[in-house]
N, C-alpha and C positions, 0 to 999 in steps of 0.2 A: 606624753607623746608615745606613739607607736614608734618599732623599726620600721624600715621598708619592707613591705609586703613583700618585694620580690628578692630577699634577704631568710630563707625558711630558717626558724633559729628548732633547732630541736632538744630534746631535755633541758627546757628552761628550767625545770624545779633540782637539777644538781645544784648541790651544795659547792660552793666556789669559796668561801669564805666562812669555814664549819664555825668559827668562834661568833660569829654574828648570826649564823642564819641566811647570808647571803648568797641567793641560788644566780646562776647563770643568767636566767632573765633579768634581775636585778641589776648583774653587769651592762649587763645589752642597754638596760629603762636608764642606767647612767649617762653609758659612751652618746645615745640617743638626746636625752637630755641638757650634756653640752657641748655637742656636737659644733654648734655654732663658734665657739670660743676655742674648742681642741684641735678643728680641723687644719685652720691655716696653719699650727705649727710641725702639721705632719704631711698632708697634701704635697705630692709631686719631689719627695724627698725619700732618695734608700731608706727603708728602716727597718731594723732590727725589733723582733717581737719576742715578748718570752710568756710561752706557751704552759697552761695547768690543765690540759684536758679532764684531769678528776678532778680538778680543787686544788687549793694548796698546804692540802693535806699530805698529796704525794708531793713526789720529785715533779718539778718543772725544767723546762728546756730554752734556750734562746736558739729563734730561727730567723735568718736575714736572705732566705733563699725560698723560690716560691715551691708551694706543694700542692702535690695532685688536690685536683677539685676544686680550685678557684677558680671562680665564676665572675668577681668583681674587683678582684687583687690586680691593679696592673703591677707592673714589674721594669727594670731598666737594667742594659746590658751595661757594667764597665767593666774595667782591668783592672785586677787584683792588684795588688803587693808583688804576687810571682810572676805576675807578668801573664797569667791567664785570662781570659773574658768572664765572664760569670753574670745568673740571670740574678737582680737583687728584688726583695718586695719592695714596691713604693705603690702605695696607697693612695687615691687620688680624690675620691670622693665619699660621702658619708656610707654609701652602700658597701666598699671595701672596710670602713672602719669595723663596720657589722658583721662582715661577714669572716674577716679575721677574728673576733670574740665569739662569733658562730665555732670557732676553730680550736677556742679555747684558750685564745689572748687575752693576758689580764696587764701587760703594761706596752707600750709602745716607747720605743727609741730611735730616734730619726737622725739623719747623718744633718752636720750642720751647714749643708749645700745641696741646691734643686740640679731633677734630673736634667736639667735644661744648662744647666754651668757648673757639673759634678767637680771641676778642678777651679772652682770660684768659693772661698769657706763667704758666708753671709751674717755669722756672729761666732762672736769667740766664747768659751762657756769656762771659767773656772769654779773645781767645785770642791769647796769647805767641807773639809774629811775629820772630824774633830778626835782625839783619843777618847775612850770610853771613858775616863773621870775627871773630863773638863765639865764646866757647866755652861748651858743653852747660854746667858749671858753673855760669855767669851767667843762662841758662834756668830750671835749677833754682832757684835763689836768686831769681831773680826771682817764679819762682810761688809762694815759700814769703811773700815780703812782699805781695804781691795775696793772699793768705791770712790772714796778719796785719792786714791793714787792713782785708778784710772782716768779721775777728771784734770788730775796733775799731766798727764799727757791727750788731753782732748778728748777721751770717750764719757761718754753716758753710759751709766751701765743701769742695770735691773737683776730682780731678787727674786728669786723663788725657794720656797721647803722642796725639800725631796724627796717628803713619804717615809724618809730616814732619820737617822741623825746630825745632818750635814744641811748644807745650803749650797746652791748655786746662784752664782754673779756672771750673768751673760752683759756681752757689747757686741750691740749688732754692729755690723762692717756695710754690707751693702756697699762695696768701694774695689771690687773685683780681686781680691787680697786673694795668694795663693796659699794651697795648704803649709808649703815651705815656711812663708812667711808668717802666716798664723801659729804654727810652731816653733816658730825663732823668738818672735814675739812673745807668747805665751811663757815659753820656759824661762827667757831673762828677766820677764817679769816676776815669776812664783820664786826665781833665785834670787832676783835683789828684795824682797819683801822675807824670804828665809835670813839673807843677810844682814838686813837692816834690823829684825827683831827677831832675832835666832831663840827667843826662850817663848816667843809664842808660836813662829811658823816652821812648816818644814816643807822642803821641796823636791825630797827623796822618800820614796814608798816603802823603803823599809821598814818594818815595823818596830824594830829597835830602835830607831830615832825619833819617834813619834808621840813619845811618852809625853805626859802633858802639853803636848802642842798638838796645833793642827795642820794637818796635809794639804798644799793647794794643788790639789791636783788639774795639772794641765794639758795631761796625755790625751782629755777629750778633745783636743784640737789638732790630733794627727789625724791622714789621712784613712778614711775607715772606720776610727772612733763613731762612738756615739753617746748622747745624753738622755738621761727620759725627758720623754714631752712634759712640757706642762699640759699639765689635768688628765693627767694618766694617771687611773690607778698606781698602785704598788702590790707587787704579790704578798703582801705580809701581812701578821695579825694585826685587825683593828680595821683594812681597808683602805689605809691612808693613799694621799691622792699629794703628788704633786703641784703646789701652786703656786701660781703667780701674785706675790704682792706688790700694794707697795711700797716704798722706801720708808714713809713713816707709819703703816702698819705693823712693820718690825716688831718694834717695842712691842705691840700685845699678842705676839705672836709667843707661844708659849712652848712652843717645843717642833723638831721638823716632822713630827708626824701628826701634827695637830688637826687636820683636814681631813676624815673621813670620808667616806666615802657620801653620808647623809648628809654632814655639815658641809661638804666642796657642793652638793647638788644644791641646797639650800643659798649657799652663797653666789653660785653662777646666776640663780635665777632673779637675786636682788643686787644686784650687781648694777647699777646706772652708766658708769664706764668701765672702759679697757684697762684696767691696776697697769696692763704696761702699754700706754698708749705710747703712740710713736713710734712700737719699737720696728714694724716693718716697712715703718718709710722712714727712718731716721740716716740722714743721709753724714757718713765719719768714717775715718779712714786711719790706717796703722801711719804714724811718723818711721821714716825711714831712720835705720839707727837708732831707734831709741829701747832700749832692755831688750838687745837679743843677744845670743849666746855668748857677744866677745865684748859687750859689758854689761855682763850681768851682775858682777860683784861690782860693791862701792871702790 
């Protein structure tokens, strides 16, 4: 598949990923290719982009604010933190995906609420932050009990690699849940799961406590945060790509940067269903009181 024609991509033969050989058009013949699969989870949502104009060879940038020369980027006004307005990117169709990697975007990060209910969160994301000499196995096992304790209070949740070392467990809400409450939520949960098995989790970023444990980081669910999309690239060696599994693909999932950029294009296109069906009409909702801030400990 081509871009949009009326998408002009210029120096497609820059080198974007020097350790592969992978130029800029490559990018493009990706985001292109699954487009169908990537868009809904960034479409009509803030998002944060992190820009490599030469590659990522140089220094890159995160930019969540529109910049001269968009022609296909729409954009959405809200109120900061300071109490300011501010214009945010939100992307809305494939022509904008194109033409922000025209721009020299290699990953997208979208806020987890549409511009149409920006003080509505529509799934909660926590994400498995492992120390560097844990092994992939205790990753895995770990997402699978943040699974089981979600379904311990009525959510369904789903998995994705994160291009990284770590894993993400999303539960969609679709249940008009405020950011307050997705963060109240969030943090009693990642503290009674620190509580409960204090020699595997931790729920403080510190990097002094994190020594053979892993972080559940749940600050992606404050207002403003953001997550990478699935099937976003990642700026890193190798190409790795964000994906969505599912639950009993786990087990042969061998590490979170398993998905390159050829084996995620290869897999989208033999792909029969959605690894996360459901997850945008899954209709569930937060229990009031239950693991937020004032019990969070056992």
């Amino acid at each position: 598949m081509h871009p949009p024609a009326r998408v002009p991509i210029t120096h497609p033969d820059r080198l974007v990923f020097p350790d592969l050989g992978i130029t800029k058009g490559d990018v493009v013949a990706y985001y292109d290719a699954v487009m169908s699969r990537f868009l809904p989870g960034v479409a009509g949502r803030p998002t944060s982009v992190k820009r490599y104009p030469e590659g990522i060879g140089k220094e890159g940038f995160f930019q969540k604010h529109p910049m001269p020369g968009l022609k296909h980027v729409g954009s959405v006004r809200l109120r900061e933190e300071s109490g300011a307005l501010a214009d945010y990117l939100c992307p809305r169709n494939a022509s904008a995906i194109i033409e922000l990697v025209q721009f020299g975007t290699i990953e997208f990060h979208p806020w987890a609420a549409r511009e149409r209910s920006l003080e509505e969160v529509d799934y909660l994301v926590f994400d498995l932050d492992p120390a560097p000499e844990l092994a992939w196995s205790e990753v895995t096992e770990a997402a699978r009990h943040v699974r089981g304790r979600l379904a311990d209070v009525g959510l369904r949740s789903f998995v994705r690699t994160t291009g990284g070392k770590g894993l993400h467990v999303l539960a969609p809400l679709h249940s008009g849940c405020s950011w307050e409450e997705a963060m109240g939520f969030s943090r009693g949960f990642a503290q009674r799961l620190a509580a409960e098995q204090p020699q595997s989790f931790v729920a403080k970023a510190t990097k002094r406590e994190r020594t053979g444990r892993i972080f559940i980081d749940y600050l992606r669910n404050s207002r403003g945060a953001t997550s990478v999309a699935s099937y976003s690239l990642r700026a890193r060696a190798g190409a790795p790509v964000a994906m969505p599994l599912r639950w009993q693909e786990l087990g042969k999932c061998e590490h979170g940067a398993m998905f390159g950029i050829v084996a995620a294009r290869r897999r989208v296109t033999r792909l029969r269903s959605d690894p996360w069906e459901g997850f945008a009409s899954l209709q569930q909702a937060l229990r009031k009181n239950v693991w937020n801030d004032d019990n969070a400990a056992p």
